[in-house]
C-alpha positions as CSV (number, residue, x, y, z in Angstrom):
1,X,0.0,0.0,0.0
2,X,1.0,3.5,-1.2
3,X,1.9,6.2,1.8
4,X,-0.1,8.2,0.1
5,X,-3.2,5.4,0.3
6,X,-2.5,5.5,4.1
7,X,-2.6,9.1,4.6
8,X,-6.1,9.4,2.8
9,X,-7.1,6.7,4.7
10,X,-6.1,8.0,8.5
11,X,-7.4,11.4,7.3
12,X,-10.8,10.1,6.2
13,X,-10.9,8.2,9.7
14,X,-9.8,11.0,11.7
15,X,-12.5,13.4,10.5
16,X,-15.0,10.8,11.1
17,X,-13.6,10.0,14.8
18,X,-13.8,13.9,15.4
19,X,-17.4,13.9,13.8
20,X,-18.4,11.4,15.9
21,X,-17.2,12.8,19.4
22,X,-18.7,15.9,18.3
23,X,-22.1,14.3,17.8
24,X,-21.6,12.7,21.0
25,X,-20.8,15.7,23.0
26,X,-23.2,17.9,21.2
27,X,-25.9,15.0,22.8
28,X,-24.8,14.3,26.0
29,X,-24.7,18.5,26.2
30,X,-28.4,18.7,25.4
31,X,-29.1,16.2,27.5
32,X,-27.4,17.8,30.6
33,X,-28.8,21.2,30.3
34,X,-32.5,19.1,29.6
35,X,-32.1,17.6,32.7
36,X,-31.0,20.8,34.5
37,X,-34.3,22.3,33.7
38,X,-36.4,19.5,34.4
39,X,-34.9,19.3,37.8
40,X,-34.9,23.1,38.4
41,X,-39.1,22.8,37.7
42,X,-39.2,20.4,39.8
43,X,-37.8,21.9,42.4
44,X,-39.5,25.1,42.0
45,X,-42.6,23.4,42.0
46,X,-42.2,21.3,44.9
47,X,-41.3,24.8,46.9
48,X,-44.4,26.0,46.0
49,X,-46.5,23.2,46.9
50,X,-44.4,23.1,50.5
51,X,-45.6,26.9,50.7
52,X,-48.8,26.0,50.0
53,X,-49.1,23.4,52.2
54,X,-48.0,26.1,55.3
55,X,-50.6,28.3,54.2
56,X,-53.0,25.8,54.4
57,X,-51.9,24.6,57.8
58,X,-52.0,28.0,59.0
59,X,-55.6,28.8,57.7
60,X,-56.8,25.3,59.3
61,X,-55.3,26.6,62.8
62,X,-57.1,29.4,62.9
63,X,-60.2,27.2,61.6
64,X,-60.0,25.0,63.9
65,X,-59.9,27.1,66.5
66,X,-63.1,29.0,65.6
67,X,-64.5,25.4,65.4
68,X,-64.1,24.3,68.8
69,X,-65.6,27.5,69.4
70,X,-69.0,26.9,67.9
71,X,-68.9,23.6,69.2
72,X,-68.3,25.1,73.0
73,X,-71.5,27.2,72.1
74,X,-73.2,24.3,70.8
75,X,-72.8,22.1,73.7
76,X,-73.8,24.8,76.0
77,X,-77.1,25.5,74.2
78,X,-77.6,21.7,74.3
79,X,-76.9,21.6,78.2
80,X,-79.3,25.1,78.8
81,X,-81.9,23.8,76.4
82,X,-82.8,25.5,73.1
83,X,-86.0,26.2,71.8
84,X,-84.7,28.6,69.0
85,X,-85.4,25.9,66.3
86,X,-89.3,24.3,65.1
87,X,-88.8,20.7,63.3
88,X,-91.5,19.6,60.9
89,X,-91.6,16.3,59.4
90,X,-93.7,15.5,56.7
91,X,-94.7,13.2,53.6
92,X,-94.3,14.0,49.4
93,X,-97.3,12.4,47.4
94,X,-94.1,10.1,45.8
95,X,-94.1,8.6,49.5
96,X,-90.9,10.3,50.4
97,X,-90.2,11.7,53.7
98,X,-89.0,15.3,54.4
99,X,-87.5,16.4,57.6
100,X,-87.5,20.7,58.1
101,X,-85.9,22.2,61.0
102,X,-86.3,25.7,61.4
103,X,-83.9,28.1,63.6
104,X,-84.3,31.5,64.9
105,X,-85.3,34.3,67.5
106,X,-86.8,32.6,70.3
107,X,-90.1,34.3,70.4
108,X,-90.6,34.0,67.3
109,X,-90.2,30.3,67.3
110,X,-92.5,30.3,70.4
111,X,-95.4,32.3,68.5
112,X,-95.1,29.8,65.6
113,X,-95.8,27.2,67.6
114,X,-98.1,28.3,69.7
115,X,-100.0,29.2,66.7
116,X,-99.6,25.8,65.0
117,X,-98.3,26.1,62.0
118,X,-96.0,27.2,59.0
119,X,-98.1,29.5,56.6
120,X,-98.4,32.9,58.0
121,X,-94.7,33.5,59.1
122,X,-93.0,31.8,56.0
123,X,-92.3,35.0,54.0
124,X,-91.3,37.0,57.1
125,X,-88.8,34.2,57.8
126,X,-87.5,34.0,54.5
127,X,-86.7,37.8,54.3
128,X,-84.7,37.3,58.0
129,X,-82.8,34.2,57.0
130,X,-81.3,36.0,53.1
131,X,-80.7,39.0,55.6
132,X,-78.8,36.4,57.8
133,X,-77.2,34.8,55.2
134,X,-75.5,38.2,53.7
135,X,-74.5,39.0,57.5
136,X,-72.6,36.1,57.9
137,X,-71.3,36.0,54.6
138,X,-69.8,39.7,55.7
139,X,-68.7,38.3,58.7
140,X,-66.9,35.1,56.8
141,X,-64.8,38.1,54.8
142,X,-64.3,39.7,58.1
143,X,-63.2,36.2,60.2
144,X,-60.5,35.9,56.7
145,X,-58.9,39.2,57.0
146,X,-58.8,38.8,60.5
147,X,-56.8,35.7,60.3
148,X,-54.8,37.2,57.7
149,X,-54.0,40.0,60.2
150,X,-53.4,37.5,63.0
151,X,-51.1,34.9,61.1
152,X,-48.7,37.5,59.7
153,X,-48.2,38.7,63.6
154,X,-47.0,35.1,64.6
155,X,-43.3,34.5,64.3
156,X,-42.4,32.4,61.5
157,X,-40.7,29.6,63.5
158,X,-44.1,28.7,64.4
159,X,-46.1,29.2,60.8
160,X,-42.9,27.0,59.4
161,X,-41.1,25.3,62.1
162,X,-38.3,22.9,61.2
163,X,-39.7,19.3,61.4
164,X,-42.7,20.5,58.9
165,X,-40.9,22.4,56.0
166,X,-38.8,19.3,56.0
167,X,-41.5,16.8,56.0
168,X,-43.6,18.9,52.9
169,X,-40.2,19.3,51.4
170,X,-38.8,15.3,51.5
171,X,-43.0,14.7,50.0
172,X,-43.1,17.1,47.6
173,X,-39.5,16.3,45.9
174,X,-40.5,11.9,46.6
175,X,-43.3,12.6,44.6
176,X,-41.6,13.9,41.6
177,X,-39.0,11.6,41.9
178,X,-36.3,14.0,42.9
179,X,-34.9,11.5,45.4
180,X,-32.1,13.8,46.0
181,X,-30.4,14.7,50.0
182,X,-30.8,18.5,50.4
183,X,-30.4,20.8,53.0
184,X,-32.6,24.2,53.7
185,X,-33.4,27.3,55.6
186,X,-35.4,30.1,56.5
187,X,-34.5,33.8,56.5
188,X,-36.2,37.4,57.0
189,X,-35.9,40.1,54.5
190,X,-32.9,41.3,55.7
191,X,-31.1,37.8,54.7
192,X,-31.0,36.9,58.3
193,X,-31.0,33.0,59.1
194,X,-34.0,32.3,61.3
195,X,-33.6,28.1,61.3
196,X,-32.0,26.2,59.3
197,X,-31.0,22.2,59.0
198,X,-28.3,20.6,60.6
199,X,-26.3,20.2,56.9
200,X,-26.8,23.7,56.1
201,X,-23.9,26.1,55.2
202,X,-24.2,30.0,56.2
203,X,-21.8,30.9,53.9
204,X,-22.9,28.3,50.9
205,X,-22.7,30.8,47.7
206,X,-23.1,27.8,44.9
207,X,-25.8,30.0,43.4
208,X,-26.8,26.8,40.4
209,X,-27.5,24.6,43.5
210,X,-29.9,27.3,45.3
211,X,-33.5,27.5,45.3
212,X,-35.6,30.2,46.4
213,X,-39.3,30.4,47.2
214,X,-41.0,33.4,49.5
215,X,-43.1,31.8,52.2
216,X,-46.9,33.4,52.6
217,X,-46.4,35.8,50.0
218,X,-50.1,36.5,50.7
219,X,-49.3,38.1,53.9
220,X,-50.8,41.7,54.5
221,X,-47.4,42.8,54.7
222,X,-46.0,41.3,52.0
223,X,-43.5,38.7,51.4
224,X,-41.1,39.0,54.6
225,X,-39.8,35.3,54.7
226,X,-37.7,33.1,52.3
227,X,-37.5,29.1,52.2
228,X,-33.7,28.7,50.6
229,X,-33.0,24.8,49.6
230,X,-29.6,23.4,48.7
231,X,-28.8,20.3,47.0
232,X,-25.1,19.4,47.6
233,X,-25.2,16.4,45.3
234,X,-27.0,18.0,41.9
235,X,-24.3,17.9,39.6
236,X,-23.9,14.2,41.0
237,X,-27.6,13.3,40.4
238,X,-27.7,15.0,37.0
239,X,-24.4,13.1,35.2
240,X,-25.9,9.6,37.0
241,X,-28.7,10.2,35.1
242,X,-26.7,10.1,31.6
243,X,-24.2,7.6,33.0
244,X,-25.4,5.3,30.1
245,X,-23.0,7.5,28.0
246,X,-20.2,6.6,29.0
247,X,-19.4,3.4,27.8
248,X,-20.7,5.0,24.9
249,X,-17.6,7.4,25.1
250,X,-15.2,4.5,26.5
251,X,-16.0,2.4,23.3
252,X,-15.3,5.7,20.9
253,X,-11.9,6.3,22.9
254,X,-10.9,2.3,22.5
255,X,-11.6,2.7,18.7
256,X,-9.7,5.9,18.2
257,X,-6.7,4.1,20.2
258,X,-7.4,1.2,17.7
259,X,-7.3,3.6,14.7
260,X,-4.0,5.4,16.1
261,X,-2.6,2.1,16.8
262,X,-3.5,0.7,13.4
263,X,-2.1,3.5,11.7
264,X,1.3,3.8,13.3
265,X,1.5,-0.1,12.7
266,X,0.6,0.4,9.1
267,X,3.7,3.1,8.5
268,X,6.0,1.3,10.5
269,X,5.3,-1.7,8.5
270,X,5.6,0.4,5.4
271,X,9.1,1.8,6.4
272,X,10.0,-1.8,7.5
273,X,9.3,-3.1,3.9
274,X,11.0,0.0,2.7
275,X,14.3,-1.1,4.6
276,X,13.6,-4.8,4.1
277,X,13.6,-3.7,-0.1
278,X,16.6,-1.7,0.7
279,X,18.6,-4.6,2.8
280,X,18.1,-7.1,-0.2
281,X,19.1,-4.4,-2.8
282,X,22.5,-4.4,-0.8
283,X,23.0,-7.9,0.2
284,X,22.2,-8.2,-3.7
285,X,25.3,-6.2,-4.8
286,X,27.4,-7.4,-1.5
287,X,26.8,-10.9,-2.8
288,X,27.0,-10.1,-6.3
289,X,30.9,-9.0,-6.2
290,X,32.2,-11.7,-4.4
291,X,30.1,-14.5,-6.6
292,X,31.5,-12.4,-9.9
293,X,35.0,-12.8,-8.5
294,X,34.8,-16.4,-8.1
295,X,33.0,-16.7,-11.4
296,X,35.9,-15.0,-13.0
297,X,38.5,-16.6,-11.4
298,X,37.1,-19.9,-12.8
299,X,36.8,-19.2,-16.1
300,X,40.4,-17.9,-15.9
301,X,41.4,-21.6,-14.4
302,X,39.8,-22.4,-17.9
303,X,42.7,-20.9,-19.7
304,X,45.5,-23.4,-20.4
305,X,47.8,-20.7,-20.3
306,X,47.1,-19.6,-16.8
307,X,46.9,-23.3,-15.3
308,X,50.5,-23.3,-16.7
309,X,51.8,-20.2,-14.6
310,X,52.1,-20.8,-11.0
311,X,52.3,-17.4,-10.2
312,X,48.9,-16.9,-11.6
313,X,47.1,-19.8,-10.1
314,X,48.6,-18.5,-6.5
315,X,46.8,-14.9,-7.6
316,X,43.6,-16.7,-8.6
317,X,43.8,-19.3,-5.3
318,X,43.9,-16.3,-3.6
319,X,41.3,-14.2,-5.1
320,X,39.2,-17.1,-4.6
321,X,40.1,-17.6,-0.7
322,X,39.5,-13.8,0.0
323,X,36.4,-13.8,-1.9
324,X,34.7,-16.9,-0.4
325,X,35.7,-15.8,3.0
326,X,33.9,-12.3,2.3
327,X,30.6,-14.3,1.4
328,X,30.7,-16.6,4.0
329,X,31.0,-13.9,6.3
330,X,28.3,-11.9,5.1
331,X,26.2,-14.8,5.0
332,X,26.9,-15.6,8.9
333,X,26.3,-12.1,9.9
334,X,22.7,-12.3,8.3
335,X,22.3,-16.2,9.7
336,X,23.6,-14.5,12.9
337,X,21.0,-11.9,13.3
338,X,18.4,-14.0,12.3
339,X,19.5,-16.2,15.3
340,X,19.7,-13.2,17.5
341,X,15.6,-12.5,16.9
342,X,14.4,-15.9,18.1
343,X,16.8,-17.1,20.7
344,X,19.0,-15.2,23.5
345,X,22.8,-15.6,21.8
346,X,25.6,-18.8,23.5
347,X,28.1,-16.8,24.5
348,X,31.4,-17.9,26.0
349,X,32.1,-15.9,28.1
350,X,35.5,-15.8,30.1
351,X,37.4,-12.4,31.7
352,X,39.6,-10.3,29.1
353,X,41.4,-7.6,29.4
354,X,39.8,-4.8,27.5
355,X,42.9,-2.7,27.3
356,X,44.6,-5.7,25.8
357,X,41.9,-6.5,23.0
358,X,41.4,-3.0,21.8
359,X,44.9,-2.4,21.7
360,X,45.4,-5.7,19.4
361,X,42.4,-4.3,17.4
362,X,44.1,-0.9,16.9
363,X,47.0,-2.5,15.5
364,X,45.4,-5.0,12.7
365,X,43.4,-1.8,11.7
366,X,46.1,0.9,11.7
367,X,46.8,-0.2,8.1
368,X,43.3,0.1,7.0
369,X,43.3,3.3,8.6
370,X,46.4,4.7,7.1
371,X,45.5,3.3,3.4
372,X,43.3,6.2,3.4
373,X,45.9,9.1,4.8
374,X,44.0,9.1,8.5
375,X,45.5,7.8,11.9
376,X,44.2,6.3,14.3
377,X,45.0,6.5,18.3
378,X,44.6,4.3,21.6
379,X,44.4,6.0,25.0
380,X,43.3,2.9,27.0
381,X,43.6,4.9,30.9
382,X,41.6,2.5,32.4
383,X,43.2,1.1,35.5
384,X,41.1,-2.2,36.0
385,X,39.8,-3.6,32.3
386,X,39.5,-6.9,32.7
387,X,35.6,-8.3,31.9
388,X,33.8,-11.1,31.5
389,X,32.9,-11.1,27.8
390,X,32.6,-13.6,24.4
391,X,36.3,-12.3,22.8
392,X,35.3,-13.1,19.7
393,X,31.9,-11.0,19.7
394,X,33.8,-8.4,21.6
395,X,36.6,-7.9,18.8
396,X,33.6,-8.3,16.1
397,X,31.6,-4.7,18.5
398,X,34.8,-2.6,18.4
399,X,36.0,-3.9,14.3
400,X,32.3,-3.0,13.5
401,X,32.5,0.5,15.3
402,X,36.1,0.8,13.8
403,X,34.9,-0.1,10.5
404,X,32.1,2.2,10.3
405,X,34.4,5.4,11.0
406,X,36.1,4.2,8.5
407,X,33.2,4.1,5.9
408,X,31.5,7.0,6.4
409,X,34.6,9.5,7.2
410,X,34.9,12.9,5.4
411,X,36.1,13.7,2.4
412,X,36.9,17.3,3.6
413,X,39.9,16.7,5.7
414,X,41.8,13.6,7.2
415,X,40.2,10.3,8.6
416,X,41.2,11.2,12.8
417,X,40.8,8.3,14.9
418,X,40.6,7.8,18.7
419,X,39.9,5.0,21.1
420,X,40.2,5.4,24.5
421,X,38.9,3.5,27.8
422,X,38.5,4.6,31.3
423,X,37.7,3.6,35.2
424,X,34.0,4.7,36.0
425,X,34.3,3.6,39.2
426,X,34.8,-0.1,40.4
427,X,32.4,-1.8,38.9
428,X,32.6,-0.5,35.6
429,X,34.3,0.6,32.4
430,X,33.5,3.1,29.6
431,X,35.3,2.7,26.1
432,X,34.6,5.4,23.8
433,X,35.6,5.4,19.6
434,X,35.3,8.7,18.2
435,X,35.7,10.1,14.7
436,X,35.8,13.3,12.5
437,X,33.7,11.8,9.9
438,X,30.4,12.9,8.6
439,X,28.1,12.6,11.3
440,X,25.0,11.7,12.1
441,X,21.7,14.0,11.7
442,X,19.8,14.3,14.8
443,X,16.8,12.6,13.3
444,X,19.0,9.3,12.6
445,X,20.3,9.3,16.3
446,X,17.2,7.2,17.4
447,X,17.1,4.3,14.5
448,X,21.0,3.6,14.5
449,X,20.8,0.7,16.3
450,X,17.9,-0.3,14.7
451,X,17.6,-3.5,12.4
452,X,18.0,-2.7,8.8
453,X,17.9,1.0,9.1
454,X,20.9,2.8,7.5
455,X,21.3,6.7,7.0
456,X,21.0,8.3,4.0
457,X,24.4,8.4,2.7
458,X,24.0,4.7,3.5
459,X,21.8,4.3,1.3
460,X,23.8,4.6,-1.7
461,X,26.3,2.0,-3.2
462,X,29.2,3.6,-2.7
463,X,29.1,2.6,1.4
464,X,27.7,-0.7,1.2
465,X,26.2,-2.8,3.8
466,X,23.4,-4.2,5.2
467,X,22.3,-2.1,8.1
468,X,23.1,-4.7,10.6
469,X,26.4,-3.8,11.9
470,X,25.3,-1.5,14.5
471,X,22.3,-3.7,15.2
472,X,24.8,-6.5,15.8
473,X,27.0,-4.3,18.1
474,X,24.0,-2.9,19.9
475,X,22.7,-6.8,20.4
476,X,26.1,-8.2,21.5
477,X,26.6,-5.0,24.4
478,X,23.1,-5.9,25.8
479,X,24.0,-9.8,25.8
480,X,27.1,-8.7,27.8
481,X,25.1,-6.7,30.5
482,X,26.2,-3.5,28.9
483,X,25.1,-0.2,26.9
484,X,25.9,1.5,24.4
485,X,25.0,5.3,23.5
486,X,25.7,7.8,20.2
487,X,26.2,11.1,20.2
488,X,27.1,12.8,17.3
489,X,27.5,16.4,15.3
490,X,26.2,16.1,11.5
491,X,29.5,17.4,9.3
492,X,31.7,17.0,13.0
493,X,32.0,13.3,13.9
494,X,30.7,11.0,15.9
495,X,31.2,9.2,19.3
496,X,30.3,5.9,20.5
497,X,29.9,5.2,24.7
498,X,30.3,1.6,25.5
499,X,30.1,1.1,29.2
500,X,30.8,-2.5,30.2
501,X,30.7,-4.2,33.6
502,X,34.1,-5.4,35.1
503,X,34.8,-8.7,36.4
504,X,33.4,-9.8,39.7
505,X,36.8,-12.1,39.7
């Protein structure tokens, strides 16, 4: 798959992931300010049923006292006797019978029945009783103002004491399912506190968790009183009720980490078969050379002429040893790594003394060094280098470093050279290898060590490899316990930092 095909592709997926959360907040946003308002209505409503509910206790106090009243009066009448009132009882042609009881002045009661009967007094009575009635219907709209007078006289701890605002309040909010732990208060005009709940903050100024309702706003002298609710846990009790969004959210999220994944996968597998294409191109012409030589060399063995000079044969025995110990050796490097990927390596490991090795190393490759007008030097300072390391795989790390210099150095100015080891403290040892060569861009610094990968002057045929050298080096350093770091200026030179643990022995 084209890089291009995969950018398309994670931008077409991105904008739909974004769409997607946007759709989902966009929802759960409505939803929060929908539940918001239905709770605030609720509440507001509830308040005003709790204030109705005080009115109404307030107007069946003063009821209720008027009522015991009247019955005081009644039962006295009863005990005293009471002849303001003429029953008749009497019989519809239908067969139903009809009870009348007739109340009123005393003597006049006494002359109807002394007289007998109903006829002559009905009109007069009538005209007293609709007179009566509009009296006490006065007197009704005078026993209402008079309680309205009364009740906004009584101190409000006693029209709305604690136990009942509480009780109305816990019914009102149960009822519209607003099963939610609040806390309340009462206060004047003047903001004063005049009783408030054991949970209730004086200094609470969470104005979206507030409620307000006046109590007895139909007081003579006006609304003087407040009812003030707060509900510590709304937010809480809002998101719970939208909580079946979030695995709605958690699902999105584990898809976009999916996606992202996917994506970063899908390029590194793309610059993995880049460097894959790029490793056989090379092992292609690093093969190729050494298979030409030997081809050549046995044609030429062909020749009768050249089988009958011994100088010649030597040449071409020669050419043919060299050649075949180059493939072989680029063959076990690949085997090697291969090996390396499925298995920990068998080392044989025995103590060897670093200063010793390098300083060997040094020599076999001053010639190399000097073939090309560069030198190379060997400050080996360190006190105590003896470690417990594979030789072989060691000499194979610093040849591989050594080599490297030597492949990417500058054409500029002379190949310099310098490898140099030192004490860290007891238990370890640092052995640097640095060059003036062409450097390595910051960008590379990371991927060095990595399989395959090779820079982009690499890249061409002119340094040839198979980006596995400093995969190799950085393999065989870990197997030994060790690390290895890079640092390097592009168009300065390079350094490599081995640091290596010294024998326990």
């Amino acid at each position: 798959m084209k890089k291009q095909t995969i950018w398309i592709l994670a931008i077409v997926m991105a904008i739909a992931f974004i769409g997607l959360l946007c759709i989902q907040i966009f929802y759960m946003k409505n939803i929060v300010e929908i539940r918001y308002e239905q709770f605030a209505q609720g509440v507001r409503q509830s308040l005003v049923a709790v204030s109705q509910h005080l009115e109404q206790d307030e107007a069946r106090h003063y009821l209720e006292d008027d009522v015991r009243d009247v019955e005081m009066e009644d039962m006295m009448s009863q005990y005293l006797g009471d002849n303001s009132q003429l029953k008749y009882s009497f019989t519809t042609s239908s067969g139903l019978e009809a009870y009348l009881t007739i109340k009123g002045d005393k003597s006049e009661i006494n002359n109807l029945k002394k007289n007998g009967g109903l006829g002559a007094h009905y009109n007069n009575l009538q005209n007293k009783y609709r007179n009566r009635y509009l009296y006490q219907r006065d007197m009704l709209d005078d026993v209402i103002l008079n309680i309205m007078s009364k009740s906004s006289k009584r101190p409000i701890t006693e029209r709305a004491d604690s136990n009942r605002v509480s009780h109305y309040l816990r019914q009102e909010l149960d009822t519209l399912g607003l099963k939610v732990p609040f806390e309340f208060a009462v206060s004047n005009h003047a903001g004063t506190l005049m009783f408030k709940s054991s949970g209730y903050q004086t200094n609470t100024n969470d104005r979206d968790n507030m409620f307000v309702q006046a109590l007895f706003p139909n007081d003579v002298n006006g609304a003087n009183n407040f009812l003030k609710v707060y509900f510590p846990t709304k937010s809480d009790y809002i998101f719970s009720s939208i909580s079946f969004m979030v695995p709605a959210f958690a699902f999105t999220f584990i898809l976009l980490i999916i996606f992202v994944y996917t994506i970063i996968v899908a390029f590194r597998q793309k610059k993995l078969t880049e460097m894959k294409n790029d490793f056989i191109n090379n092992m292609t012409h690093e093969f190729k050379t050494p298979i030409s030589s030997i081809s050549l060399a046995a044609q030429m063995l062909n020749d009768q002429s050249v089988r009958k000079s011994p100088a010649m044969l030597q040449q071409i025995s020669t050419v043919i040893t060299d050649e075949t110990k180059r493939l072989r050796f680029q063959v076990e490097k690949v085997l090697q790594m291969s090996m390396f990927d499925r298995q920990k390596a068998t080392l044989r490991l025995e103590d060897v003394d670093a200063n010793a090795a390098i300083f060997n190393i040094v020599n076999t490759f001053k010639l190399k060094v000097e073939k090309y007008g560069g030198t190379i030097a060997a400050n080996l300072d360190a006190m105590d280098a003896i470690v417990n390391v594979d030789e072989m795989h060691f000499t194979n790390v610093i040849f591989n470093l050594l080599d490297n210099a030597v492949k990417y150095r500058s054409e500029e100015r002379p190949l310099s050279l310098v490898v140099a080891s030192r004490d860290l403290d007891e238990e370890r040892l640092e052995i640097t290898i640095a060059d003036n060569g062409i450097g390595i861009r910051r960008d590379d610094l990371k991927k060095v060590f990595e399989k395959f990968y090779r820079v982009s002057t690499g890249n061409r045929h002119d340094v040839k490899g198979f980006g596995l050298g400093l995969a190799y080096v950085k393999k065989m350093i870990d197997e030994l316990g060790g690390s290895i770091t890079v640092e390097s200026e592009f168009n300065v030179g390079t350094k490599f930092i081995i640091i290596l643990p010294l024998s326990k022995n």
